[in-house]
LORO-264913 format. One record per atom (N, C-alpha, C): residue in one letter; atom name; x, z, y. Coordinates in Angstrom, 2 decimals, padded with zeros to 5 digits, always signed. Example, Ala and Ser with C-alpha at 12.3 -4.5 7.8 and 13.67 -1.06 7.14 Angstrom:
2
  code  site       xx       zz       yy
     a     N  +013.19  +007.80  -005.69
     a    CA  +012.30  +007.80  -004.50
     a     C  +013.20  +007.80  -003.30
     s     N  +012.85  +007.08  -002.25
     s    CA  +013.67  +007.14  -001.06
     s     C  +012.90  +007.87  +000.03
END
This chain:
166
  code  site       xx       zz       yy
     x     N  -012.70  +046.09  -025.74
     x    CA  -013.74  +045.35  -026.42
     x     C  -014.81  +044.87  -025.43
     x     N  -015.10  +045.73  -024.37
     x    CA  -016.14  +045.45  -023.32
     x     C  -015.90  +044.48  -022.77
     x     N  -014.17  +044.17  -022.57
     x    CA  -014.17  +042.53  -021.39
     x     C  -013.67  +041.80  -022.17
     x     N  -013.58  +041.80  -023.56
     x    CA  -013.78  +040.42  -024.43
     x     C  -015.34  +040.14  -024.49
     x     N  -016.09  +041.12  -024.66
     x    CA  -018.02  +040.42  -024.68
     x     C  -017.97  +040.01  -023.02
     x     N  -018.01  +040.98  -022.03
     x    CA  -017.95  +040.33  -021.31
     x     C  -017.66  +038.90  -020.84
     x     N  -016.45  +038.64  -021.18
     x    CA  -015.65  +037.21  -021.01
     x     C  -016.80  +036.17  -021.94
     x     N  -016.67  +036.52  -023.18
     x    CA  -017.85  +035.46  -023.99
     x     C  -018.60  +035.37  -023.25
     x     N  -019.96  +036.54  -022.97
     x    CA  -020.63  +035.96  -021.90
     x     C  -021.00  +035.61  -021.13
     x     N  -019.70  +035.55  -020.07
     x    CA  -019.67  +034.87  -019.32
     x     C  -019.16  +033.50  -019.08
     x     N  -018.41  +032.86  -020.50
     x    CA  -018.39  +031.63  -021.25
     x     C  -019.33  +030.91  -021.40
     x     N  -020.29  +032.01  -021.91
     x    CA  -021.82  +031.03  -022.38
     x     C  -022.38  +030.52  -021.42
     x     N  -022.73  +031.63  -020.70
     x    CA  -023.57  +031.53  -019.44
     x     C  -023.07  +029.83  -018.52
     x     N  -021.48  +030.41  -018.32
     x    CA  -021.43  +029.17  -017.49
     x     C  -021.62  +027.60  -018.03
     x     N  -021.38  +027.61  -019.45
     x    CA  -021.21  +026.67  -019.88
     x     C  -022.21  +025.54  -020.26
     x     N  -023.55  +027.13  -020.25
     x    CA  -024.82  +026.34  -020.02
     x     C  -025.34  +025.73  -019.28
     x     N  -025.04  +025.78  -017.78
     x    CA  -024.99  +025.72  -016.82
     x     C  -024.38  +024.25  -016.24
     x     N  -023.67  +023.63  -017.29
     x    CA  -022.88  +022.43  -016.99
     x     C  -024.43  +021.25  -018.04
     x     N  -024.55  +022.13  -018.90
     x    CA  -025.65  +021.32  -019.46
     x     C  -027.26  +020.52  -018.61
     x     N  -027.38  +021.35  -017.36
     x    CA  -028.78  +021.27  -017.22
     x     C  -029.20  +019.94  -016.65
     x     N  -030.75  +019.71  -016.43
     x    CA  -030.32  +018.24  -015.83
     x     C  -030.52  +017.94  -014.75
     x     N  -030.39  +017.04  -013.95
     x    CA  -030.26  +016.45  -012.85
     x     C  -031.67  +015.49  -012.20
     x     N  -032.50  +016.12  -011.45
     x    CA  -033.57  +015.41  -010.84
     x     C  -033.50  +014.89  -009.36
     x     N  -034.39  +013.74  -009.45
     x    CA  -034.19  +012.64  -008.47
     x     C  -035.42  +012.91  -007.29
     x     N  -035.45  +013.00  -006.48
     x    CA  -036.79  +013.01  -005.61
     x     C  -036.94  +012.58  -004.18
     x     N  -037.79  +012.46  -003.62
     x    CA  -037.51  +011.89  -001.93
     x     C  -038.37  +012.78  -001.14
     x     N  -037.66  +013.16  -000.15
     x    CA  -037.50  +014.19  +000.90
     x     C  -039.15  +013.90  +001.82
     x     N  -039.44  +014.75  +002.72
     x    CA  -040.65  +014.35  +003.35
     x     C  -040.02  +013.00  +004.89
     x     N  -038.63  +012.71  +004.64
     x    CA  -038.16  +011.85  +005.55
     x     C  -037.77  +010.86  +005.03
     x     N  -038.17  +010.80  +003.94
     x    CA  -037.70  +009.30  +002.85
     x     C  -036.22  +009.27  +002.27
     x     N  -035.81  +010.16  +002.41
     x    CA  -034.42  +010.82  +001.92
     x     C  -034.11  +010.81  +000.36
     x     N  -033.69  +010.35  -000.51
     x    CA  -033.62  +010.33  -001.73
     x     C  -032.59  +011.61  -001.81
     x     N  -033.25  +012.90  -002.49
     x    CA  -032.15  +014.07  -003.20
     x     C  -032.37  +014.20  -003.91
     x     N  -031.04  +014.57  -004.58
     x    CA  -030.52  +015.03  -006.52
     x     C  -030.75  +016.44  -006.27
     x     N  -030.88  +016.92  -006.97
     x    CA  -031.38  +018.56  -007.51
     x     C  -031.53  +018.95  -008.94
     x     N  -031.05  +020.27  -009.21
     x    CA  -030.62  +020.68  -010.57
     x     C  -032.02  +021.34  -010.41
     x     N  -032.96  +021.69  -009.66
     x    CA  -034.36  +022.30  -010.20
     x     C  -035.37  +021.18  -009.49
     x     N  -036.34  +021.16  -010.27
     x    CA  -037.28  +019.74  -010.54
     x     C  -038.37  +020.63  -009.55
     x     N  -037.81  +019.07  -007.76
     x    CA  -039.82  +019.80  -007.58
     x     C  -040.58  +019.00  -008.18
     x     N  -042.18  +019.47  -006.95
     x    CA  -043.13  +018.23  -007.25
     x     C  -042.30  +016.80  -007.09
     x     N  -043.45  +015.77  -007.95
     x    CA  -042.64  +014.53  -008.18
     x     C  -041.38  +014.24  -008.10
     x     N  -040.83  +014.89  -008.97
     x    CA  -039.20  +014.21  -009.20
     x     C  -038.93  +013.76  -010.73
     x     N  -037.93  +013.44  -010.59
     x    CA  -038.28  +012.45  -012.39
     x     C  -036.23  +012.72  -012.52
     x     N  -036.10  +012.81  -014.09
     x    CA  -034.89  +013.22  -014.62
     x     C  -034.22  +012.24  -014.32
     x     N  -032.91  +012.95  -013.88
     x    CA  -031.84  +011.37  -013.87
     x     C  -031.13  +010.81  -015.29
     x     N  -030.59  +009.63  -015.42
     x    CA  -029.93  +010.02  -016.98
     x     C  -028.45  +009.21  -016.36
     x     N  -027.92  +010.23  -016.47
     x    CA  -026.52  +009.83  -016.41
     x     C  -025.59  +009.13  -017.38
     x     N  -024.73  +008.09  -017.05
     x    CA  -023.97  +007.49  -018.30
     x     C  -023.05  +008.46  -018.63
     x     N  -022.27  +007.95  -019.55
     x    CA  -021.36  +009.12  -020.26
     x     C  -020.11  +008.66  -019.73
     x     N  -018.99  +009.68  -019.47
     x    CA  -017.82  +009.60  -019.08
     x     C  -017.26  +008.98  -018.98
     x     N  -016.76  +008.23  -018.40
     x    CA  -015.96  +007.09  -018.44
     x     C  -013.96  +008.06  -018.72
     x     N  -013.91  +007.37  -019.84
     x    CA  -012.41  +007.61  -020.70
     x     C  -011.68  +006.31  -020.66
     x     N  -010.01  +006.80  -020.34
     x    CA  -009.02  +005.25  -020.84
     x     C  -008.10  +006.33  -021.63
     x     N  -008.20  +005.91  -023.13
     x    CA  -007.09  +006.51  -024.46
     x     C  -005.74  +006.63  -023.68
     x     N  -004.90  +007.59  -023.76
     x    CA  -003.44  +007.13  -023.29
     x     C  -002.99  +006.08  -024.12
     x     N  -001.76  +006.09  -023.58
     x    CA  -000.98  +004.84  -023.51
     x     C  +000.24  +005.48  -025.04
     x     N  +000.45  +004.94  -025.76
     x    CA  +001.92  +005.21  -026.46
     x     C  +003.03  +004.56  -025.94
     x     N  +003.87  +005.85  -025.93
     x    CA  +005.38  +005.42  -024.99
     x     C  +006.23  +004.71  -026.10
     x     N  +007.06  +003.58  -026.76
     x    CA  +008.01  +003.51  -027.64
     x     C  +009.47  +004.05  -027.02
     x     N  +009.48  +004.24  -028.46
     x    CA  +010.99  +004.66  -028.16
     x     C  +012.46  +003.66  -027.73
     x     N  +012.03  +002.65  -027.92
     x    CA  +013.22  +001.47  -027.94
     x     C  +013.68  +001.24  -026.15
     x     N  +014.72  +001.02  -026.37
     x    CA  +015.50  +001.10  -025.35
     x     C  +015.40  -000.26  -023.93
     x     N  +015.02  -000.44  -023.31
     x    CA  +014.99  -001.88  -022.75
     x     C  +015.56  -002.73  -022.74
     x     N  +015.70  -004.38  -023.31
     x    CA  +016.36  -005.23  -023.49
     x     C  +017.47  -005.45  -022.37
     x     N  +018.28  -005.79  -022.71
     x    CA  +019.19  -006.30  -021.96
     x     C  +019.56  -007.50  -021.33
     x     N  +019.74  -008.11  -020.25
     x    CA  +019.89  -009.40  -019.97
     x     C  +021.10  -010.40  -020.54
     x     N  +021.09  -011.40  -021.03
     x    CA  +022.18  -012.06  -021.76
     x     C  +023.40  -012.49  -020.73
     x     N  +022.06  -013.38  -019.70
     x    CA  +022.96  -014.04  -018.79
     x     C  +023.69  -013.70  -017.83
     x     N  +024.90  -013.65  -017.28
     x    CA  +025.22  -012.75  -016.05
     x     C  +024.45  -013.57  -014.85
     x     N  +024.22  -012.80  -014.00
     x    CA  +023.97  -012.35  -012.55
     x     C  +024.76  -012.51  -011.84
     x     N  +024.88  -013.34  -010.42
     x    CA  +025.81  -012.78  -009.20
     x     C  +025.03  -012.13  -008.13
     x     N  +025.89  -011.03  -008.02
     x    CA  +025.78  -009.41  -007.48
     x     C  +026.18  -010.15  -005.69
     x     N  +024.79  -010.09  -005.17
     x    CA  +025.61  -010.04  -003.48
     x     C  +025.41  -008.66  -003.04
     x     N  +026.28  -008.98  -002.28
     x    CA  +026.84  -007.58  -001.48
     x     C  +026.48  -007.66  -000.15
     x     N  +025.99  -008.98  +000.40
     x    CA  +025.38  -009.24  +001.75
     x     C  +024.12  -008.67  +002.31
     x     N  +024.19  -007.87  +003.34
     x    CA  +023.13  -007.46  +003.51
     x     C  +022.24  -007.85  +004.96
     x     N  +020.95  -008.13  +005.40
     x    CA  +020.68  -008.11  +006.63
     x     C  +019.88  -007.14  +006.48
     x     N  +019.78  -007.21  +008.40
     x    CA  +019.04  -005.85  +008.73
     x     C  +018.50  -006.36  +010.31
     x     N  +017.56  -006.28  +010.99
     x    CA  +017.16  -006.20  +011.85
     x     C  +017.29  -005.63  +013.56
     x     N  +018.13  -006.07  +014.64
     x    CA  +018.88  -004.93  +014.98
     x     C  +017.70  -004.83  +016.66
     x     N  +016.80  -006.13  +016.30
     x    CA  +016.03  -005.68  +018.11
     x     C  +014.71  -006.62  +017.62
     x     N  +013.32  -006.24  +017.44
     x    CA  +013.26  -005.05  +018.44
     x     C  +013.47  -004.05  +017.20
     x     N  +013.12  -002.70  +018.02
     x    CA  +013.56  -001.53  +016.79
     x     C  +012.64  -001.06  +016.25
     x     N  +012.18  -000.94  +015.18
     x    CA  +010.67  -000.43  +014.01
     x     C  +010.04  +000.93  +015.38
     x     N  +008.99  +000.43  +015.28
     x    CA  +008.20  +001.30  +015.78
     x     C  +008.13  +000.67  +017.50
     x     N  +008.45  +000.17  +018.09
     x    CA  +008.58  -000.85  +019.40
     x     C  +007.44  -001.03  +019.83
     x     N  +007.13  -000.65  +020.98
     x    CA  +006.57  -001.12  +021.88
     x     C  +006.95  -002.21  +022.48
     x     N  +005.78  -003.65  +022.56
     x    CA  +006.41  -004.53  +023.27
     x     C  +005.11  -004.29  +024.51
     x     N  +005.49  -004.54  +025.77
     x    CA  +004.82  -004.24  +026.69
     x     C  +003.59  -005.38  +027.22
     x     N  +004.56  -006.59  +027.13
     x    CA  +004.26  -007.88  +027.17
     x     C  +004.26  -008.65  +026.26
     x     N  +003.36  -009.25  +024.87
     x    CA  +003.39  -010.02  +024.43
     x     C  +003.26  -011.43  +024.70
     x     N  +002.75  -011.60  +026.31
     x    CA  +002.86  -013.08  +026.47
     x     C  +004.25  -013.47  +027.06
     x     N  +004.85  -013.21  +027.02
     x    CA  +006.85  -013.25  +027.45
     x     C  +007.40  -013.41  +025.99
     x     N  +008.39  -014.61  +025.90
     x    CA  +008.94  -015.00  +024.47
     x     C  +009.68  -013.56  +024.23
     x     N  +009.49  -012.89  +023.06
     x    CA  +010.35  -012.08  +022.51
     x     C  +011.35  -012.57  +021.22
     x     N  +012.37  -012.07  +021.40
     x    CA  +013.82  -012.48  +020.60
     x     C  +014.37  -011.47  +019.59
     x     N  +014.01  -012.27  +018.29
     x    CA  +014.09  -011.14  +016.99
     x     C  +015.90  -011.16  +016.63
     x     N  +016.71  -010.31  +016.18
     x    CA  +017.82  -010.49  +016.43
     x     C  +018.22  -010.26  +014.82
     x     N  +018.87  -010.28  +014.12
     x    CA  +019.38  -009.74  +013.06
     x     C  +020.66  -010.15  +012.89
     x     N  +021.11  -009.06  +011.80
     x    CA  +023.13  -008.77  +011.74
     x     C  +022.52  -008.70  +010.01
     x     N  +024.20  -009.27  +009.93
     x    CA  +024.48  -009.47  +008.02
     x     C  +025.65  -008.83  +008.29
     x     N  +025.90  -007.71  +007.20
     x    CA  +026.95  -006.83  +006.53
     x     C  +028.57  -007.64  +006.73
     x     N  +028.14  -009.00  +006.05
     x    CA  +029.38  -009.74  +005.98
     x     C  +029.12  -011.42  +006.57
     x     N  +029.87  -012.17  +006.18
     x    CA  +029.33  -013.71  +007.20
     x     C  +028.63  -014.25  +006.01
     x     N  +027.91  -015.05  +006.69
     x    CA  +026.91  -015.45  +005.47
     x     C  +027.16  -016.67  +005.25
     x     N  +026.99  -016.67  +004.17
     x    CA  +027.69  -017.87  +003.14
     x     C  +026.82  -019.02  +003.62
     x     N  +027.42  -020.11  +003.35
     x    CA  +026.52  -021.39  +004.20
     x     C  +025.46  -021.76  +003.28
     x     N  +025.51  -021.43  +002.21
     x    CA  +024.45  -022.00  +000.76
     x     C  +023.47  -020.84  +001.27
     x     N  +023.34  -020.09  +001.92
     x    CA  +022.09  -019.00  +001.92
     x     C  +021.40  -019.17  +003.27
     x     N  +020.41  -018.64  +003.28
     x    CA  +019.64  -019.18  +004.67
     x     C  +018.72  -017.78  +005.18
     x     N  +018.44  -017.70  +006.54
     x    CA  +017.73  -016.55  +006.94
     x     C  +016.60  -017.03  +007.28
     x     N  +015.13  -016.21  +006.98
     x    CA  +014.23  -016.83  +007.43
     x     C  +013.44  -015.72  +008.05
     x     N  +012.58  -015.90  +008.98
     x    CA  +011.85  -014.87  +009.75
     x     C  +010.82  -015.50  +009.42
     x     N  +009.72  -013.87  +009.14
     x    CA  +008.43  -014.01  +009.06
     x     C  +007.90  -012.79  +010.52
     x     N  +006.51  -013.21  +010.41
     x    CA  +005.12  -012.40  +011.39
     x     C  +004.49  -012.45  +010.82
     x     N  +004.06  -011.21  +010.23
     x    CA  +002.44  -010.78  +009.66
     x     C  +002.59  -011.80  +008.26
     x     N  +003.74  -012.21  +007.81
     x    CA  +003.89  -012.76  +006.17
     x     C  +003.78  -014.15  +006.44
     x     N  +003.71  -014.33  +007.40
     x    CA  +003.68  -015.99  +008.05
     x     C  +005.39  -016.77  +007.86
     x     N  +006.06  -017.61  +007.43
     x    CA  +007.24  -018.20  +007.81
     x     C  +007.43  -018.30  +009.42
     x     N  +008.39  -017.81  +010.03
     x    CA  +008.58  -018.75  +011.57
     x     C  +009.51  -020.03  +011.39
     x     N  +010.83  -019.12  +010.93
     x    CA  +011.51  -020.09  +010.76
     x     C  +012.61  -019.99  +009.69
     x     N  +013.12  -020.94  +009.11
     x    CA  +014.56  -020.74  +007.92
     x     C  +015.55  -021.21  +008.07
     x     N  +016.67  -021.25  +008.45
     x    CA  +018.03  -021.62  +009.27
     x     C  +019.05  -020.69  +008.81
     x     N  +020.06  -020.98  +009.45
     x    CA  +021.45  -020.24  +009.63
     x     C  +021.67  -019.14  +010.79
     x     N  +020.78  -019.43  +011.15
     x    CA  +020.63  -018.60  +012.45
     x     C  +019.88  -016.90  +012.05
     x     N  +021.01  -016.58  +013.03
     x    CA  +020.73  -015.27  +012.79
     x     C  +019.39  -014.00  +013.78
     x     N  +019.13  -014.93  +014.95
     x    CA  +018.02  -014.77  +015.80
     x     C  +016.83  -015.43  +015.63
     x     N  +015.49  -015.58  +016.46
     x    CA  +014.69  -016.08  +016.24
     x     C  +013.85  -015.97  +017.41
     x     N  +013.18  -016.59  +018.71
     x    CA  +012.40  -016.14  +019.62
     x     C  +010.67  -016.87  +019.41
     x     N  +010.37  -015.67  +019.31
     x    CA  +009.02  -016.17  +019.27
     x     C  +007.81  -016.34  +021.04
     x     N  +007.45  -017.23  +020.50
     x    CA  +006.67  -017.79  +022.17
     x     C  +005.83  -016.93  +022.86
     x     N  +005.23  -016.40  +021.88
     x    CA  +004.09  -015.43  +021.94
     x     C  +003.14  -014.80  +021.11
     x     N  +003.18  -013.44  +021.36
     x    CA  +002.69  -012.37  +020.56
     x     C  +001.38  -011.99  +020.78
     x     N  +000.48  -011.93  +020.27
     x    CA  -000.75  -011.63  +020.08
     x     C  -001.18  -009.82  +020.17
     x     N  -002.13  -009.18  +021.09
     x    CA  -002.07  -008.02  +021.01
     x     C  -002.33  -007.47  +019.90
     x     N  -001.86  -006.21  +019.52
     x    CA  -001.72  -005.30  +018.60
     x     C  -001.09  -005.22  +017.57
     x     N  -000.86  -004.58  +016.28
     x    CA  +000.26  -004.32  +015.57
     x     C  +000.93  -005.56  +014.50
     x     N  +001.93  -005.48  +014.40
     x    CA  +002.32  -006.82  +013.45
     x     C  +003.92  -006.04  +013.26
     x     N  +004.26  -007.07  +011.79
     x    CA  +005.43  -006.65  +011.08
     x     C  +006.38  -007.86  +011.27
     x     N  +007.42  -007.90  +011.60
     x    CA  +008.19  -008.96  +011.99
     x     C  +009.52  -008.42  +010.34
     x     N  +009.74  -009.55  +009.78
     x    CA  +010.48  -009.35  +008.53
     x     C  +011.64  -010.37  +008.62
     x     N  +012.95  -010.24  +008.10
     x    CA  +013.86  -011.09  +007.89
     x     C  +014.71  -010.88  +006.51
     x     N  +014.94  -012.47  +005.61
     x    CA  +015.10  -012.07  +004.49
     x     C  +016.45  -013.16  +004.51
     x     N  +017.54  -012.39  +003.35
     x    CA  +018.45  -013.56  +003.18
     x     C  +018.16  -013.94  +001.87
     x     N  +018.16  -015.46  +001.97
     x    CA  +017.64  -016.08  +000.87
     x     C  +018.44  -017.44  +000.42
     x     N  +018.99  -017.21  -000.98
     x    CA  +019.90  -017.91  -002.00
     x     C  +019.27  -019.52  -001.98
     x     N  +020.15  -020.28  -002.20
     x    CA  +019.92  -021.79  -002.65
     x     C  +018.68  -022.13  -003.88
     x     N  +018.16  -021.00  -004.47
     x    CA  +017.15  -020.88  -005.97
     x     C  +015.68  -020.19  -005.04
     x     N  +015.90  -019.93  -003.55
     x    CA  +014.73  -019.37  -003.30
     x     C  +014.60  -018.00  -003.65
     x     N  +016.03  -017.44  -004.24
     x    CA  +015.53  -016.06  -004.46
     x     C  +015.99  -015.21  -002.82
     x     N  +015.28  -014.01  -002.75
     x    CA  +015.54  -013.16  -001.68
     x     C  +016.44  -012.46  -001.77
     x     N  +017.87  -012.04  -001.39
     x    CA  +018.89  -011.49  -001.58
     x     C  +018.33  -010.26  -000.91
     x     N  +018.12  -009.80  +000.08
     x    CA  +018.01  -008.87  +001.27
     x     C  +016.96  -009.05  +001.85
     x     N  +016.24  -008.01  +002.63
     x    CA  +015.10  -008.24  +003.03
     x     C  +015.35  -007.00  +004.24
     x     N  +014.47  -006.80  +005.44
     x    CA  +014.40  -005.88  +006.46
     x     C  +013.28  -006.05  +006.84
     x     N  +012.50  -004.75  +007.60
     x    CA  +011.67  -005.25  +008.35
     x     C  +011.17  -004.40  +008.98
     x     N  +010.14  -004.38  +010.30
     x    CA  +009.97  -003.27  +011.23
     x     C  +008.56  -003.97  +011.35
     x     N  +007.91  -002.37  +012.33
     x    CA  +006.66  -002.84  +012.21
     x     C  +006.60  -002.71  +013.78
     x     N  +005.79  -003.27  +015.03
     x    CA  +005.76  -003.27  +016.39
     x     C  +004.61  -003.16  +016.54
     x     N  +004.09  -003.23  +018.24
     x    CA  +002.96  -002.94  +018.87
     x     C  +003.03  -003.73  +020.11
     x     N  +001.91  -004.79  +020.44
     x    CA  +002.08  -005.52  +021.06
     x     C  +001.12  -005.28  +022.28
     x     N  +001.35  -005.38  +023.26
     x    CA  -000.16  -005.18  +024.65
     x     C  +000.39  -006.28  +025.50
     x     N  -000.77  -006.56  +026.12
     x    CA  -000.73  -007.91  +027.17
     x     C  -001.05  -006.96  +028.76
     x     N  -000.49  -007.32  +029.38
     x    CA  -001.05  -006.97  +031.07
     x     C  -002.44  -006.75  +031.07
     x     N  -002.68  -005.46  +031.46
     x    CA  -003.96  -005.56  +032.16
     x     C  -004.68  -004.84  +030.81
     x     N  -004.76  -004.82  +029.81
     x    CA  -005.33  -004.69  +028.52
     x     C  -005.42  -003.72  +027.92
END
């Protein structure tokens, strides 16, 4: 019976404790501090009330299905130089982005290389040399991409670029 009162009062106690209020005041260095005991000149804060978002209701229904068929590629690219995480030593020396496809790539599809989300270039070509690299980090990406503009495949690595001397 003793550490059920106990426990209550030590329920109460704390709970009062969440109630008290919050004063505003400025320091002898012009310091604005919050404090739960009010000195000279400090004035109550009033806090807004909680900010709440209701959950969400999950339905039960199953996700629609697509009517139309889809063609499924199986082609994949991938990036094979430089290698994610690369040090390039020299960014003012053209560097040569290389990429490999799973299978030969169909002539209706096209590869395009990006820098930092930039286009370089969109071709058949499976390389790409860029003139010059700018110091520090950048993502070099290559995507195979369908006759509709959609992206079949995508790769991409992230590098590190330094110039002589730098």
């Amino acid at each position: 019976m003793a550490r059920y009162l106990f426990l209550l009062c030590f329920m109460l106690l704390t709970s009062l404790s969440f109630a008290t209020e919050i004063y505003r005041s400025t320091d002898q260095y012009g310091n604005t501090v919050f404090s739960d005991k009010a000195p000279k000149n400090s004035s109550p804060v009033e806090l807004p009330p909680i900010n709440t978002t209701p959950a969400t209701e999950v339905s039960d229904t199953p996700p629609r299905q697509s009517t139309k068929p889809t063609a499924v590629h199986s082609n994949r690219i991938t990036i094979q130089s430089p290698a994610n995480g690369a040090i390039i030593a020299n960014g003012r020396i053209p560097t040569t982005v290389r990429a490999a496809t799973k299978e030969a790539v169909d002539p209706s599809l096209r590869i395009a290389f990006e820098l930092d989300g930039k286009t370089l270039s969109s071709s058949s070509s499976t390389q790409h040399t860029i003139p010059r690299l700018s110091r520090g980090p950048h993502r070099i990406s290559v995507s195979l991409i369908d006759q509709n503009s959609k992206t079949l495949s995508k790769d991409a690595v992230d590098i590190m670029v330094y110039h002589p001397g730098n």
